[in-house]
MITI-122667 format. One record per residue (C-alpha): residue number from 1; x, y, z. Coordinates in Angstrom, 3 decimals, decimal comma, always signed. Layout:
BEGIN
[NUM; [X; Y; Z]]
...
This chain:
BEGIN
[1; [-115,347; +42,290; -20,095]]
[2; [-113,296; +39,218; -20,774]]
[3; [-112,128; +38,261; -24,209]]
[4; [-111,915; +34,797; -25,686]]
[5; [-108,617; +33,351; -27,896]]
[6; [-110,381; +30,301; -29,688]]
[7; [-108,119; +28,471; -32,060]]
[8; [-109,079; +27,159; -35,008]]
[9; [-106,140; +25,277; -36,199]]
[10; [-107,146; +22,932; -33,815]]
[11; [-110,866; +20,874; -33,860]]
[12; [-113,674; +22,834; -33,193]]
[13; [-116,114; +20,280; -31,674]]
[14; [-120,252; +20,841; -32,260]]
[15; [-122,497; +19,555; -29,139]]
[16; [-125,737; +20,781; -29,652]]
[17; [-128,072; +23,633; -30,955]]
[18; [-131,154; +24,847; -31,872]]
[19; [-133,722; +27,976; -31,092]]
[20; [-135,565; +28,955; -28,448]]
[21; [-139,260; +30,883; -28,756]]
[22; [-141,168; +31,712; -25,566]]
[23; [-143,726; +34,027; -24,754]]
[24; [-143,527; +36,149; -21,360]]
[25; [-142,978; +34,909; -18,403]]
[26; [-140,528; +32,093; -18,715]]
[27; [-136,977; +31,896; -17,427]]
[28; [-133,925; +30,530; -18,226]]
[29; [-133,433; +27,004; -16,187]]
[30; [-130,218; +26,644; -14,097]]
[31; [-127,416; +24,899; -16,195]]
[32; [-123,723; +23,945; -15,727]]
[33; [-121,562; +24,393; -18,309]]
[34; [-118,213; +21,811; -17,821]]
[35; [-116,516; +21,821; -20,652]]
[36; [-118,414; +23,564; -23,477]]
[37; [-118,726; +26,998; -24,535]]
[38; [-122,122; +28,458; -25,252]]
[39; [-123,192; +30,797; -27,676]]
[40; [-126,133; +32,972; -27,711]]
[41; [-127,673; +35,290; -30,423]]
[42; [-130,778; +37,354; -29,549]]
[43; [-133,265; +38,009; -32,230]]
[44; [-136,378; +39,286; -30,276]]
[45; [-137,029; +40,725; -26,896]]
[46; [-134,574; +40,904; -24,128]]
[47; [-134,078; +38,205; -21,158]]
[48; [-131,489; +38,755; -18,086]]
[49; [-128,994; +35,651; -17,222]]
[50; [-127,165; +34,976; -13,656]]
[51; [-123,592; +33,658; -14,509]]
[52; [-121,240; +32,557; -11,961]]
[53; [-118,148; +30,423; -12,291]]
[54; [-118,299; +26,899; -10,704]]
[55; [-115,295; +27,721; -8,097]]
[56; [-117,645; +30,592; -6,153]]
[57; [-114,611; +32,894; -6,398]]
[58; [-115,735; +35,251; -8,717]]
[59; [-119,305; +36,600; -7,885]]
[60; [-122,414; +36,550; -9,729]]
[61; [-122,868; +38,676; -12,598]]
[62; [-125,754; +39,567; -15,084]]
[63; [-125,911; +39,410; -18,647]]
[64; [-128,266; +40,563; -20,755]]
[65; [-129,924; +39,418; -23,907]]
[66; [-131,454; +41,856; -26,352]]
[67; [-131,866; +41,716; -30,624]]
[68; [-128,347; +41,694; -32,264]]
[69; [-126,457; +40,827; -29,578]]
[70; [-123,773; +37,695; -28,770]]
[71; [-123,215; +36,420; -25,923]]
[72; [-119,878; +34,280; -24,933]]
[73; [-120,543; +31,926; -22,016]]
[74; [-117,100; +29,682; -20,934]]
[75; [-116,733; +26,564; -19,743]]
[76; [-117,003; +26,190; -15,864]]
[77; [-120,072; +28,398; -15,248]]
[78; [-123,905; +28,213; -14,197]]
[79; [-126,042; +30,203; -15,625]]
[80; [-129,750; +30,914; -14,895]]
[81; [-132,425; +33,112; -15,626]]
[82; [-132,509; +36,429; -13,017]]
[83; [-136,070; +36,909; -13,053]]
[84; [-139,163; +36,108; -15,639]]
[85; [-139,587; +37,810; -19,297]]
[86; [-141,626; +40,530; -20,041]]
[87; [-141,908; +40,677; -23,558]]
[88; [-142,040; +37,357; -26,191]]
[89; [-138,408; +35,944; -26,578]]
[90; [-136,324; +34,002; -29,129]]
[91; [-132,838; +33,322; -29,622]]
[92; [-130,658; +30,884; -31,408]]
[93; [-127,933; +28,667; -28,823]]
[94; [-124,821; +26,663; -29,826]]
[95; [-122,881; +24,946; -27,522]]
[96; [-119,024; +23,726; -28,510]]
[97; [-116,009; +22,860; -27,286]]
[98; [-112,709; +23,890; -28,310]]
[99; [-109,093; +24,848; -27,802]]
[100; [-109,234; +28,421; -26,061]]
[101; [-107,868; +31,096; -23,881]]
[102; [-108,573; +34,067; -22,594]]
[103; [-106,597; +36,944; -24,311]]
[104; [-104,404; +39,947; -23,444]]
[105; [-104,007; +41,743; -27,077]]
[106; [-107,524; +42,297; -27,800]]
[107; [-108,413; +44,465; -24,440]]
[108; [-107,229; +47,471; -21,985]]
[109; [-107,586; +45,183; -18,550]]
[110; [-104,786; +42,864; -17,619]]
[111; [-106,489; +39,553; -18,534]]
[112; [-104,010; +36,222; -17,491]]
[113; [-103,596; +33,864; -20,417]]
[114; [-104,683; +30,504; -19,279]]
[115; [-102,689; +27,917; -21,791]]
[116; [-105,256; +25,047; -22,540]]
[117; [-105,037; +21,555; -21,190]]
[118; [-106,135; +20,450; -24,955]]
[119; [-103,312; +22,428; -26,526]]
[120; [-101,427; +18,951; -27,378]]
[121; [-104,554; +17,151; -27,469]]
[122; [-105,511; +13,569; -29,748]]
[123; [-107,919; +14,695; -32,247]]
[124; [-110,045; +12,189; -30,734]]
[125; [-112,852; +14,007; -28,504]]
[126; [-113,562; +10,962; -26,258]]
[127; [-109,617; +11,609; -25,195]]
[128; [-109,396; +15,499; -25,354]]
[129; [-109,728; +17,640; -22,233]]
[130; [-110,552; +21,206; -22,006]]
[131; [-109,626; +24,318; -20,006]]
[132; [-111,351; +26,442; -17,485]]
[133; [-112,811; +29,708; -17,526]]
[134; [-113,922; +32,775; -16,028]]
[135; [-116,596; +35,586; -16,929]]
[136; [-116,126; +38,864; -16,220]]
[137; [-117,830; +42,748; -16,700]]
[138; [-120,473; +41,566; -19,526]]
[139; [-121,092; +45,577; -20,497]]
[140; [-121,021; +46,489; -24,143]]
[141; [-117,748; +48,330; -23,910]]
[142; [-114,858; +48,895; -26,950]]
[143; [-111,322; +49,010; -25,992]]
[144; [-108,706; +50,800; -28,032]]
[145; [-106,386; +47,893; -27,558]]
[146; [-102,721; +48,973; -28,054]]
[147; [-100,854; +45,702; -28,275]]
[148; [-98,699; +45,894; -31,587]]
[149; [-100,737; +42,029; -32,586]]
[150; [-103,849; +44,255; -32,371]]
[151; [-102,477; +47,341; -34,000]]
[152; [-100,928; +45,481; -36,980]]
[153; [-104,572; +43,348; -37,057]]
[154; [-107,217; +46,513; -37,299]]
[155; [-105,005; +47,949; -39,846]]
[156; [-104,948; +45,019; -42,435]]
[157; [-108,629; +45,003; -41,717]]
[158; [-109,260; +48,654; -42,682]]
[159; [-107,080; +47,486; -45,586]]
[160; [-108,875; +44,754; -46,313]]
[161; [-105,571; +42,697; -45,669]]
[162; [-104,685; +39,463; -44,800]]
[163; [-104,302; +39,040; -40,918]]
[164; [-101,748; +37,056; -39,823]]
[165; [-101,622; +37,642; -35,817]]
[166; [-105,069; +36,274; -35,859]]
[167; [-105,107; +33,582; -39,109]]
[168; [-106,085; +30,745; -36,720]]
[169; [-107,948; +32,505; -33,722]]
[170; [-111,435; +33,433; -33,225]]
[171; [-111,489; +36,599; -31,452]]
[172; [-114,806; +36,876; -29,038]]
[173; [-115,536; +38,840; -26,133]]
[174; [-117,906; +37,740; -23,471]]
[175; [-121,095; +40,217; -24,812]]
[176; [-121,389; +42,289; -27,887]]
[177; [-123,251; +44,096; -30,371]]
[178; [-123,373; +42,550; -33,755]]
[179; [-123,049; +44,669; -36,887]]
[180; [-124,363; +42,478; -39,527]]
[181; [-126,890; +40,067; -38,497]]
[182; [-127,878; +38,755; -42,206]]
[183; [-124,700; +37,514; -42,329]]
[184; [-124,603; +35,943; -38,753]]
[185; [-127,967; +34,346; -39,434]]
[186; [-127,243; +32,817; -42,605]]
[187; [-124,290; +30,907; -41,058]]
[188; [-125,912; +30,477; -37,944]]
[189; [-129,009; +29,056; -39,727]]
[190; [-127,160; +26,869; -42,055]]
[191; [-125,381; +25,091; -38,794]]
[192; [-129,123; +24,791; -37,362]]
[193; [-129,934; +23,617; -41,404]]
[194; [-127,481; +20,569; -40,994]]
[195; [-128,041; +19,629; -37,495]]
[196; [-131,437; +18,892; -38,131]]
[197; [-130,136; +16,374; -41,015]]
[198; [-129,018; +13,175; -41,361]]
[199; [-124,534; +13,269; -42,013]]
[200; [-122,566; +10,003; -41,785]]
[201; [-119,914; +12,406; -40,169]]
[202; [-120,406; +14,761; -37,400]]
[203; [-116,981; +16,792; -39,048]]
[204; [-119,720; +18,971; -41,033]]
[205; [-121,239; +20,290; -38,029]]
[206; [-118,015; +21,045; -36,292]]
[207; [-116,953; +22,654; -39,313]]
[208; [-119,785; +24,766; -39,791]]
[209; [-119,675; +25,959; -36,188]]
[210; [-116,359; +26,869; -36,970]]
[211; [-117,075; +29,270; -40,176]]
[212; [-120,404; +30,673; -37,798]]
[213; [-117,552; +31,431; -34,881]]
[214; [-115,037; +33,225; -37,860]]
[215; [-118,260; +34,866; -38,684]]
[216; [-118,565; +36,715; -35,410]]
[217; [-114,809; +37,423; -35,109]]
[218; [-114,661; +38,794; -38,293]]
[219; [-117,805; +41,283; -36,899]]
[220; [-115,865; +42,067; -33,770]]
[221; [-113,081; +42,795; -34,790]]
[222; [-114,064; +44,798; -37,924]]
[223; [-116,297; +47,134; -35,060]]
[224; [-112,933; +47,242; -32,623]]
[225; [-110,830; +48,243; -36,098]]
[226; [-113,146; +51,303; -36,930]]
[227; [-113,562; +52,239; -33,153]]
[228; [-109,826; +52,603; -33,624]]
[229; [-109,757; +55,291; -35,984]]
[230; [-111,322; +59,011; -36,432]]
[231; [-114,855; +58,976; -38,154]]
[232; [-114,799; +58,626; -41,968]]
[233; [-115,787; +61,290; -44,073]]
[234; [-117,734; +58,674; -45,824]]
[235; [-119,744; +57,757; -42,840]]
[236; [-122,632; +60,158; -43,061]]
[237; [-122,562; +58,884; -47,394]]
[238; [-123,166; +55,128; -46,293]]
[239; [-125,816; +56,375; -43,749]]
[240; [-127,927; +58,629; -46,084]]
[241; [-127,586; +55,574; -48,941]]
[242; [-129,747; +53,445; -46,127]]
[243; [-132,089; +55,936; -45,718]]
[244; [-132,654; +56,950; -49,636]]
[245; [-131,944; +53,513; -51,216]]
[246; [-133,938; +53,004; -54,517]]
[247; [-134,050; +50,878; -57,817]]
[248; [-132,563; +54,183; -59,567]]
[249; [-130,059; +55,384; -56,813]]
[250; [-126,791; +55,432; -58,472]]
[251; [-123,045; +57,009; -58,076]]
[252; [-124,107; +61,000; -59,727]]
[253; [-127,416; +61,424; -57,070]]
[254; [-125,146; +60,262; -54,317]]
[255; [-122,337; +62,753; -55,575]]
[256; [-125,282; +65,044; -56,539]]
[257; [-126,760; +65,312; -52,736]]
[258; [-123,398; +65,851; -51,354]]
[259; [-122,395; +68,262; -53,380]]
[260; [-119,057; +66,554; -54,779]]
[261; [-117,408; +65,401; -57,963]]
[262; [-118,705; +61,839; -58,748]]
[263; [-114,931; +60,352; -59,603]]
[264; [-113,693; +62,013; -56,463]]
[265; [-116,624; +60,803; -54,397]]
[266; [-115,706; +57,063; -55,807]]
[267; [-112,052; +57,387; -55,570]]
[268; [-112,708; +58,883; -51,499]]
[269; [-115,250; +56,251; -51,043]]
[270; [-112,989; +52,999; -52,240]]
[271; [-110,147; +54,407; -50,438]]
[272; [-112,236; +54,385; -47,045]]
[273; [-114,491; +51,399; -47,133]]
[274; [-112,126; +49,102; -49,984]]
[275; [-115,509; +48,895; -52,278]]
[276; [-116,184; +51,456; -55,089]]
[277; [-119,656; +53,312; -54,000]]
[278; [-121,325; +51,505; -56,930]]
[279; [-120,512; +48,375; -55,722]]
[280; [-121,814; +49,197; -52,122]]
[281; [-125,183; +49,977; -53,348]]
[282; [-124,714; +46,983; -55,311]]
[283; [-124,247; +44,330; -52,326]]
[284; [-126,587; +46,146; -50,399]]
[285; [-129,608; +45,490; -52,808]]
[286; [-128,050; +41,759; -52,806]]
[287; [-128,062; +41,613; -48,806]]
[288; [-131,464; +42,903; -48,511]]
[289; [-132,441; +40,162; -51,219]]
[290; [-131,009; +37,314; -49,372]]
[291; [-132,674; +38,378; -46,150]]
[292; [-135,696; +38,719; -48,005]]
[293; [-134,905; +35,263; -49,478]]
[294; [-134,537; +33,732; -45,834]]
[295; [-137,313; +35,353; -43,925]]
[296; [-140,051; +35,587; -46,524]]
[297; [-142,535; +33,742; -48,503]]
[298; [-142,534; +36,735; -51,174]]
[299; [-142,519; +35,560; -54,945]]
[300; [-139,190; +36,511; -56,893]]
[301; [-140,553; +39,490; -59,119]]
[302; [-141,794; +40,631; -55,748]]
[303; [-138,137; +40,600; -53,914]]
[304; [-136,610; +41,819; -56,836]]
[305; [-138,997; +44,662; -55,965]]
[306; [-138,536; +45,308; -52,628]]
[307; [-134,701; +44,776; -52,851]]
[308; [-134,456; +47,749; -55,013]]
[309; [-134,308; +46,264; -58,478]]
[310; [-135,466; +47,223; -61,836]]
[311; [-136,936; +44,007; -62,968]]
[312; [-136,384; +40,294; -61,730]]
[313; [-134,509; +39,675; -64,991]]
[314; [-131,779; +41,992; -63,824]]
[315; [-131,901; +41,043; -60,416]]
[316; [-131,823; +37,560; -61,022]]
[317; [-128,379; +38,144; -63,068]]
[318; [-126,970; +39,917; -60,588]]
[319; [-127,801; +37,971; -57,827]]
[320; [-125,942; +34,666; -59,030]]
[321; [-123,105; +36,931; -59,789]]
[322; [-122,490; +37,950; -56,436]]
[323; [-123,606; +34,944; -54,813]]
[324; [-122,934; +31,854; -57,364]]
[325; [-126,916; +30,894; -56,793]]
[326; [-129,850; +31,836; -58,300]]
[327; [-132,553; +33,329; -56,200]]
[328; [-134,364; +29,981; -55,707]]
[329; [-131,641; +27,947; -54,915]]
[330; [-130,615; +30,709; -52,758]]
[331; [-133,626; +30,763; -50,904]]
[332; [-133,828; +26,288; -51,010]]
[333; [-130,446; +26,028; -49,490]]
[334; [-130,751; +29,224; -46,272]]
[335; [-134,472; +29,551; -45,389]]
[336; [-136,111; +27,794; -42,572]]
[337; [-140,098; +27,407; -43,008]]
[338; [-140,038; +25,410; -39,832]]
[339; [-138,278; +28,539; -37,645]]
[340; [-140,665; +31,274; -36,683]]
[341; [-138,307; +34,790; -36,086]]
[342; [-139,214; +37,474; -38,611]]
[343; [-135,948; +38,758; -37,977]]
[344; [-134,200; +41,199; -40,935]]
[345; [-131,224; +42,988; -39,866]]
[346; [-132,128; +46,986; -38,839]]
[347; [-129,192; +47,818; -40,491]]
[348; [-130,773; +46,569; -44,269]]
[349; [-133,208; +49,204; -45,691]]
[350; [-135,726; +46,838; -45,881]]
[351; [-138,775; +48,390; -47,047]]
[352; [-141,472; +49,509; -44,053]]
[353; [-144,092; +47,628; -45,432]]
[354; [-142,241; +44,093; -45,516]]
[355; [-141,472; +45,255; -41,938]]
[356; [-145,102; +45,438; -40,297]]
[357; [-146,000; +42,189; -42,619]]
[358; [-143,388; +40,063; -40,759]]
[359; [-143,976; +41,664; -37,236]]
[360; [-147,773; +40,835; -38,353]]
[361; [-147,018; +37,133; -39,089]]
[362; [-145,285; +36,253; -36,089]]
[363; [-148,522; +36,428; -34,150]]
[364; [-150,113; +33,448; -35,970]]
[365; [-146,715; +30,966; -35,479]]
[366; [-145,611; +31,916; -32,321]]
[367; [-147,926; +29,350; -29,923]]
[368; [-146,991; +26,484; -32,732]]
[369; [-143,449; +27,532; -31,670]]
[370; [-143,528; +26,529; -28,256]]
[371; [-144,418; +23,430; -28,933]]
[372; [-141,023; +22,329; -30,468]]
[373; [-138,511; +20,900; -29,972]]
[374; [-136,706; +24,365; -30,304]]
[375; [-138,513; +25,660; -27,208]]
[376; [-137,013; +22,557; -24,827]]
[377; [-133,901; +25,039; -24,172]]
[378; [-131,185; +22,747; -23,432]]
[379; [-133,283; +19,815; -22,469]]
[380; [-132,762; +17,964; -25,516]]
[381; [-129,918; +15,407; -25,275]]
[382; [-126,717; +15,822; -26,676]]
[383; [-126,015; +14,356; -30,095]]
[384; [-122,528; +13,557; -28,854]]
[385; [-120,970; +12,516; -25,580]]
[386; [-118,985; +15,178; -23,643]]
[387; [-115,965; +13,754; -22,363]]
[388; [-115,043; +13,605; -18,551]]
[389; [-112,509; +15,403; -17,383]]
């Protein structure tokens, strides 16, 4: 599995984006990616992709797509669907171009850094050029990485620390899982937001592809920096919290179940995950709220409900705490009426109920769906030119 070096200290340039929606049996049309990078993000159903690089020298290799996972295509490829879907489909695609290599600190295999022809580049992008790539094993593998830039980086994450090695570099790997998808969508979904509006400047959308690629480093490399380390004691605390969440949960039940002092359980709990336990079951009633926010119709009383709250009063405070908006704004600036995925994270204890009404709803949108512009996967031209090279 390769692994991407993006910089971000140098433009980030947005091409084009949207989401795609199709029911079974369509397949992915051949494309050639020159210059641009592509992301993909699966939300629903799984699809299989044929990626080779341009050159012929490298063989064909197969991706696939499934719910919560990223996918890293590089410049100089063609990709195409292997065979017809089974199953309904959707998935959000962003296409950029940027500054980039390939990386050696961030993975086992002897990868060859590739310096960029753009590394001294105009800001201009009708003058910048761009360097090749190469894919490679696509399977959802972790490395223990033992480069000292990689050692020194998963440890000021588990600190919560500033990270210098990696300050101005995305770090992305050709295919993995994501870990938090509310957070993924909401950036993802705010770039899509813009897009779809008129801007004077194109910066904003370059910009905002930016925070949605720190976004997914900041995933990665969190999963690598656990992966790193021996389990926490805490783990099987966070994992019975998802599955017993309530409006009345608080730090003495949790210490209560477990058997343990309530002061030690905080002080073990803050030392492990860098949040007190109270404030954990905090920002997960708030991250169940936004994505109840995003991907719902549901009154505010009624979210306050099904996010675990007391009373909307209470919620309502809380919630422009944490996230400097109230609920409504919240919900105005993030959701998408016009984008049919009743996606919530798996990893949010959404309540079952909300669950089966979503996975209900989608039946009645999905044949409007394909008759966006969404569903014209890459045939929609490009807001901006891509330079020759």
């Amino acid at each position: 599995m390769t692994t991407y070096e993006i910089a971000i200290d140098k433009p980030v340039y947005y091409y084009i984006a949207g989401e795609f929606t199709s029911e079974p049996g369509w397949t992915h049309a051949r494309y050639e990616h020159e210059d641009d990078f592509e992301l993909i993000i699966g939300l629903s159903g799984h699809f299989d992709l044929a990626v080779r690089h341009l050159s012929g020298n490298h063989g064909e290799q197969r991706l696939r797509v499934s719910p919560s996972t990223c996918l890293l295509l590089p410049p100089r490829i063609v990709v195409q669907g292997a065979e017809r879907t089974g199953e309904s489909v959707d998935f959000i695609w962003i296409h950029f171009l940027a500054d980039w290599h390939t990386s050696e600190r961030f993975q086992n295999n002897s990868v060859h850094s590739r310096p960029s022809a753009i590394a001294n580049r105009p800001a201009d992008p009708k003058t910048r050029q761009h360097g090749n790539g190469q894919t490679d094993d696509a399977a959802n593998i972790i490395h223990t990485a033992t480069h000292p830039d990689a050692a020194r980086t998963f440890q000021c994450i588990r600190q919560r620390e500033y990270c210098p090695d990696v300050n101005n570099t995305v770090v992305l790997p050709s295919r993995f899982i994501v870990q938090n998808m509310n957070r993924i969508l909401l950036a993802a979904r705010n770039l899509l937001s813009v897009t779809n509006s008129y801007r004077y400047s194109q910066r904003e959308n370059d910009f905002l592809t930016s925070c949605l690629l720190i976004e997914l480093s900041d995933d990665y490399l969190s999963t690598l920096a656990n992966a790193t380390t021996s389990e926490r004691r805490t783990a099987p605390i966070t994992a019975w919290i998802h599955t017993n969440m309530s409006s009345s949960l608080s730090v003495i039940d949790v210490a209560s179940h477990f058997m343990l002092n309530p002061d030690y359980l905080t002080r073990l709990f803050k030392r492990e995950n860098g949040v007190t336990l109270r404030d954990y079951i905090v920002s997960l009633r708030i991250e169940t709220a936004k994505a109840l926010l995003v991907r719902t119709d549901l009154p505010i009383p009624m979210v306050a409900r099904y996010a675990y709250f007391n009373d909307a009063r209470n919620f309502m405070k809380q919630f422009k705490k944490h996230t400097s908006l109230t609920p409504t704004n919240y919900r105005k600036t993030f959701a998408q009426p016009h984008i049919n995925t009743p996606f919530i994270d798996v990893e949010l204890p959404v309540p079952h109920e909300i669950s089966v009404m979503l996975r209900e709803g989608r039946k009645d949108r999905t044949s409007q769906a394909n008759t966006d512009a969404t569903a014209r996967h890459h045939r929609t031209p490009p807001c901006r030119e891509v330079p020759t090279v």
